[in-house]
C-alpha positions as CSV (number, residue, x, y, z in Angstrom):
1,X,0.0,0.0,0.0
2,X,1.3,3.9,-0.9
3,X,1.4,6.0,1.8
4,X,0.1,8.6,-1.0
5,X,-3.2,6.2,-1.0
6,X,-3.2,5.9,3.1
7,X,-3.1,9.6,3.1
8,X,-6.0,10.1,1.0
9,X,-8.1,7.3,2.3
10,X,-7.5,8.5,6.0
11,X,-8.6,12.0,4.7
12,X,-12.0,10.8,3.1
13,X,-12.5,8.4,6.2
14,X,-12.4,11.4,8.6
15,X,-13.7,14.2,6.5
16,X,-17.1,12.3,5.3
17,X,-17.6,11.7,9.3
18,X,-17.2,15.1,9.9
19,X,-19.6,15.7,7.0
20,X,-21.6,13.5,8.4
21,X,-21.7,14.9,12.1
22,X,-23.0,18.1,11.3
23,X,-25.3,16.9,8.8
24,X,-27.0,14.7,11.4
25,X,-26.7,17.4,13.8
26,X,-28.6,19.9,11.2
27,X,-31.0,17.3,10.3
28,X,-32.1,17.2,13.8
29,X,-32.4,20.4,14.6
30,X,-34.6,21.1,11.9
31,X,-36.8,17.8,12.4
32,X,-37.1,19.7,16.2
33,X,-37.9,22.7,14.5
34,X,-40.4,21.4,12.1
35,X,-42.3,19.4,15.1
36,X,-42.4,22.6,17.2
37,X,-43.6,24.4,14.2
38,X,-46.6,22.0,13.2
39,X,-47.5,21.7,17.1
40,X,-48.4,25.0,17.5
41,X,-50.1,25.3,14.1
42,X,-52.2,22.5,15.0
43,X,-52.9,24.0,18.8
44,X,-53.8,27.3,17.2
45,X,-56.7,25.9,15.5
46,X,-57.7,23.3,17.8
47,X,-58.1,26.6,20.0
48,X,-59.7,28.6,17.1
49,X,-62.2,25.9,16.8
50,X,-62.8,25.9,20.8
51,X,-63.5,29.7,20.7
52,X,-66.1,29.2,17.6
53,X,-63.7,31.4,15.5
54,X,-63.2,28.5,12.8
55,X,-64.7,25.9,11.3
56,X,-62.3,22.9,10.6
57,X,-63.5,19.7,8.8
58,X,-60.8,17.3,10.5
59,X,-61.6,14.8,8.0
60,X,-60.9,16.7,5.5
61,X,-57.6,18.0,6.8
62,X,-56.5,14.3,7.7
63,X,-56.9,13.1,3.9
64,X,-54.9,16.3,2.6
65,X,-52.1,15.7,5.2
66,X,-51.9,11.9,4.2
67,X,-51.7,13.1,0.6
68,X,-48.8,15.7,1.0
69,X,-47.2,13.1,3.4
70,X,-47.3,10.1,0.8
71,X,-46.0,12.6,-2.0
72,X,-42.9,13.6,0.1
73,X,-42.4,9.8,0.7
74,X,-42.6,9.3,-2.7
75,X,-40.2,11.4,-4.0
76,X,-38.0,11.0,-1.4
77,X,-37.5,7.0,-1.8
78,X,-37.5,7.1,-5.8
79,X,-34.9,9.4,-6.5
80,X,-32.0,7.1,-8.0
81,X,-29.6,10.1,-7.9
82,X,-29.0,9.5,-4.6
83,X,-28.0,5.9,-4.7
84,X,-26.1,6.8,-8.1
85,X,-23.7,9.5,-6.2
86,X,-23.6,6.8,-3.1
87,X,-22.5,4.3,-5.1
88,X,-19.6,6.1,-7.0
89,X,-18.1,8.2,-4.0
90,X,-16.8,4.4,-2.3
91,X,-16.9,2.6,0.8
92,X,-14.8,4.6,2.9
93,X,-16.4,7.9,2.6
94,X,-20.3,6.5,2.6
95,X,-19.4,4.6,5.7
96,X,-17.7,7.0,7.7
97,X,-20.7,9.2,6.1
98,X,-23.2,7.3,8.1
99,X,-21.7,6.8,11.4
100,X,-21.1,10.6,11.4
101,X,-24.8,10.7,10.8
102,X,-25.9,8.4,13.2
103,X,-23.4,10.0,16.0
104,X,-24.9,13.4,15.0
105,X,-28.1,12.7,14.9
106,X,-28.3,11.0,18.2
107,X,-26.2,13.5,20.3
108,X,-27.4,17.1,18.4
């Protein structure tokens, strides 16, 4: 083995974890910031409704959420892009991609 191709393996190794860590760390955050965002929507007009201020067919609301939900989902699991760029960026860097992920996900 080169030490040229240590070097640069060692590099991608710790510089997709690093990647990684503050990607999961972001990704949390915003997940935190999305929930936060959709509670107090959804408080508001559960109070709006209490005070006879709105009218709100839950129904209605339920089947639209589902929709937008199952079209995020969608397009989220059929884009082959991503499994494309996973596949040609190798095993060093897509591993040490996902444990930075994990670790930053689970302590941000």
């Amino acid at each position: 083995m080169n030490v040229y191709n240590l070097g640069y393996v060692s590099t991608t190794i710790g510089g997709g974890f690093f990647a990684g860590l503050i990607t999961g760390w972001a990704l949390k955050k915003i997940i935190k910031i999305a929930a936060v965002v959709a509670g107090l929507f959804l408080g508001a007009l559960i109070y709006l409704q209490s005070q006879n201020i709105l009218n709100i067919n839950w129904n209605n609301l339920q089947s639209i959420l589902e929709t937008t939900l199952s079209t995020i989902g969608n397009s989220i699991t059929n884009t082959g892009e991503i499994s494309n760029i996973m596949g040609n960026i190798g095993i060093p860097l897509t591993g040490s991609i996902s444990a930075g992920l994990i670790l930053g996900f689970t302590r941000g």
